[in-house]
N, C-alpha and C positions, 0 to 999 in steps of 0.2 A: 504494500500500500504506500502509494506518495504521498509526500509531507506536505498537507496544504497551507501555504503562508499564512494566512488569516488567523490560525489557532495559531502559531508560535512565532515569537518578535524577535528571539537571539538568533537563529538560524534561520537558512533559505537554502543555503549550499552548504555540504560541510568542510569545515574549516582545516583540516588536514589536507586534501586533494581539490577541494573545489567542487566537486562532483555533486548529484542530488544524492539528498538523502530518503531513507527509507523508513515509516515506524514499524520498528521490530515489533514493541508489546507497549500497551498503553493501558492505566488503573488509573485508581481514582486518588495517586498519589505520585503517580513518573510518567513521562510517556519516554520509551528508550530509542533513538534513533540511530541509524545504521548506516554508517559510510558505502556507498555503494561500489565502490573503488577499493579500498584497503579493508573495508568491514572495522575499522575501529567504531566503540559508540558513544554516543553522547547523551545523557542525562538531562532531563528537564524537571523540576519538583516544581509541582500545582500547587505549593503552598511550604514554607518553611515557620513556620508556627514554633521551633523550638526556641527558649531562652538560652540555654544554657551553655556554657562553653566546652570545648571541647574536652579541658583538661577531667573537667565534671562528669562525663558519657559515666552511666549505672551499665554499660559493659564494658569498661577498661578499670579493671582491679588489679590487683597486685604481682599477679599471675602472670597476665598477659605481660606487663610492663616489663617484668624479669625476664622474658621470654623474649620480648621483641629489644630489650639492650642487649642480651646476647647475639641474637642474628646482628643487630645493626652495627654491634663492634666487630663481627666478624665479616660484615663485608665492607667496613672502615677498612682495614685489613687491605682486604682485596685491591679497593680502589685505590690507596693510596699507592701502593705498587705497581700499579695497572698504569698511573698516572702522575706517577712522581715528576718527569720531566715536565708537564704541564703545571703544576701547582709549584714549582720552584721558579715561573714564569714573573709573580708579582706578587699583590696582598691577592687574599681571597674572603669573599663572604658568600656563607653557609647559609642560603637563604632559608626561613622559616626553620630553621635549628632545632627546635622543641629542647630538649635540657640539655643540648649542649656534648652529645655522644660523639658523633663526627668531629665537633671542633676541638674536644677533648684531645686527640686522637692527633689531630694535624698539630696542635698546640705543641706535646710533647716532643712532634719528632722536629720541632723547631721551627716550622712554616708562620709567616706572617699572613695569620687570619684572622676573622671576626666570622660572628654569627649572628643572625638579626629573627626576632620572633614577636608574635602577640603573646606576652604572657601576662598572668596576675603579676602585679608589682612587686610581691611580697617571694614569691617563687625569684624573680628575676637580679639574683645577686652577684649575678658575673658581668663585670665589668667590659667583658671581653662580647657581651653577646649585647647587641644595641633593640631598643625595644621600637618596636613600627607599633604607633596609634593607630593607624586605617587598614584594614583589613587588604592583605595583597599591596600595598602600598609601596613606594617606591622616594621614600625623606632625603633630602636634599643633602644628608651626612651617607646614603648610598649612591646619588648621582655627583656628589662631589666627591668622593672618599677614595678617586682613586684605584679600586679595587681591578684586576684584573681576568681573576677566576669568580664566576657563578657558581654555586655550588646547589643544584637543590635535589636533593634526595628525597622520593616520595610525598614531591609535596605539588608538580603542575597536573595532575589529577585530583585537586582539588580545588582550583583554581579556574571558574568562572570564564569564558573568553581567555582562552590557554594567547592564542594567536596575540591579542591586543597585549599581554603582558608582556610577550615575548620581543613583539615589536618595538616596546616602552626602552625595555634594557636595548637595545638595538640601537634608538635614536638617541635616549636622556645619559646612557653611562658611558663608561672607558671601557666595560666588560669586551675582553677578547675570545675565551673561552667559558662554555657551558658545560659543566659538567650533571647530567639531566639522569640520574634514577627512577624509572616510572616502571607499576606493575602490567604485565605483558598479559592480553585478552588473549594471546597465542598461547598460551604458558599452561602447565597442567590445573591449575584451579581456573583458567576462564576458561578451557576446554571441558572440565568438569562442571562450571555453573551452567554453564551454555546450554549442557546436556541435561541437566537440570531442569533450564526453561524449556526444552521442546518437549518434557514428558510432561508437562504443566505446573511444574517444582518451582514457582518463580521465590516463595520464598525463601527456598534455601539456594537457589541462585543471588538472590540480595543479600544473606549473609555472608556467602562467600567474597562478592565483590564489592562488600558494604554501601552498598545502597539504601539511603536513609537512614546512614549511622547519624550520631549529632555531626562531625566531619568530613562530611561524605563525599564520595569520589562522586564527581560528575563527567567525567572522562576516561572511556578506556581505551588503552591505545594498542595496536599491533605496530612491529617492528616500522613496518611502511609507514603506518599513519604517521605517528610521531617524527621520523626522520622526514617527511612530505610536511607537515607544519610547519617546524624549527625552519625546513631550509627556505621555505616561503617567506620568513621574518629575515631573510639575511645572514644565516648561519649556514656555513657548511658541515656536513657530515662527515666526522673523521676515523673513529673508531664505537665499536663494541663490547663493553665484558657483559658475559653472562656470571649473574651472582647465585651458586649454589646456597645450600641452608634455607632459603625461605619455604620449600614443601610445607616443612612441620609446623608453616600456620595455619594451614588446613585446619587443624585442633584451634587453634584459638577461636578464628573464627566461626567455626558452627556451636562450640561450649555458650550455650546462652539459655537464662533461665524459662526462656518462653518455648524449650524446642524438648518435648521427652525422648529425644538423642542422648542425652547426656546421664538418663536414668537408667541406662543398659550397658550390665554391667561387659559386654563385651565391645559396647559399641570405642570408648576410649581406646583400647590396646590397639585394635583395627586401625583405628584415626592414626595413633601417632606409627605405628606400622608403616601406613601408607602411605603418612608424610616424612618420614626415613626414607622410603623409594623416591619420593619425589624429588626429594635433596638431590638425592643421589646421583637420579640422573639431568640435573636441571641443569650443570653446564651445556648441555646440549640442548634440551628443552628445557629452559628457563619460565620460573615466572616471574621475575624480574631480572630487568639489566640497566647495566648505566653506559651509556650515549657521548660520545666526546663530540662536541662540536665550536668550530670557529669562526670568529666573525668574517663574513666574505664583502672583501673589501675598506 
């Protein structure tokens, strides 16, 4: 089914390839539309009604958080290796940081960086991490400051008009290089939400690709998509790593008290079992990777 302009005012073409777009599935709370070129989607919410912030979500407990600083220091890890001759280029900032894992990480191994986020004030005691009042924003201490490397890991999937951001750092900063982390629709959980949604599972397709979390992706991207966006903003495409580790959050994400998944007692060992294989083999099939790109021109 074609997307009729009159129902939606952010899209008309999608923003990856240009191409028309398609609605995949549409409720009385998303309608999900579908690149018809690279098949990445894009999220639309009929209504965001929530107050609260993100750090706040009644599904990220203490569990998850322990879980997802392990993965996300070890694929600190990864990248910085992956990308050491890039990050010794200038300063860098770690856009939208959250507490600070990443920049921990580069701090130590001596890199001149910063990290910038929306946080509570009282949370926000590192001097080293600069705080943005506007949501997505872009302060005049990041368009003057110099910086050379971008850095945003897991965070232009949640991010509104990916394209218009992208273009912003493009025209208002010095940024040379983009180093871009985003979860892969290609990847063994958007192959398995996917499959999800065609047996009419949509909501344990939405837990998986957190649709409708309080922080919620409204972008998912396949390899294409995303390399067809960025370079449409004036970045070239330069390299690829696939980041192993992330399978095993399969388990995080479907553990929720609304799902009697989590009351069986065999359904866990399965989960994390099958998010072991996933690891396993996600340097090859990934469900996330991070994107080297450079400003062209």
């Amino acid at each position: 089914m074609e997307i009729n302009n009159k129902r939606i005012g952010t899209y008309q073409m999608s923003p990856c390839c240009n191409n028309k777009l398609n609605i995949k599935r549409e409720d009385s709370a998303v309608i999900c539309f579908e690149c018809s070129k690279c098949h990445s989607m894009w999220v639309e919410y009929k209504s965001n009604n929530s107050s609260m912030k993100p750090w706040e979500s009644p599904n990220i407990d203490q569990m998850f958080i322990a879980s997802l600083k392990v993965r996300r220091k070890n694929q600190a890890d990864r990248i910085i290796t992956k990308y050491e001759n890039v990050l010794t280029q200038g300063s860098i900032l770690d856009y939208s940081c959250g507490t600070g894992v990443f920049l921990e990480k580069l701090l130590a191994q001596g890199f001149d960086a910063y990290g910038c986020d929306i946080q509570s004030p009282e949370e926000n005691n590192n001097d080293r991490i600069l705080l943005i009042r506007e949501s997505w924003g872009l302060p005049d201490i990041i368009k003057n400051g110099g910086f050379k490397t971008l850095i945003m890991l897991d965070v232009l999937e949640h991010i509104p008009n990916p394209e218009v951001f992208i273009q912003r750092i493009f025209k208002e900063t010095t940024i040379d290089n983009l180093l871009i982390k985003v979860p892969l629709l290609t990847g063994p959980i958007g192959f398995i939400a996917r499959l999800f949604s065609q047996f009419g599972q949509s909501t344990l397709m939405d837990k998986l690709l957190l649709v409708g979390d309080v922080s919620p992706h409204v972008s998912f991207f396949t390899s294409e998509g995303l390399i067809n966006l960025i370079e449409r903003c004036q970045f070239k495409f330069e390299s690829r790593l696939n980041l192993p580790e992330v399978g095993s959050e399969i388990v995080d994400r479907i553990r929720s008290d609304n799902m009697s998944l989590k009351n069986s007692v065999l359904v866990r060992p399965t989960l994390a079992l099958g998010g072991q294989f996933l690891a396993g083999i996600s340097p090859i099939w990934a469900d996330t990777a991070c994107f080297h790109f450079t400003r062209n021109g």
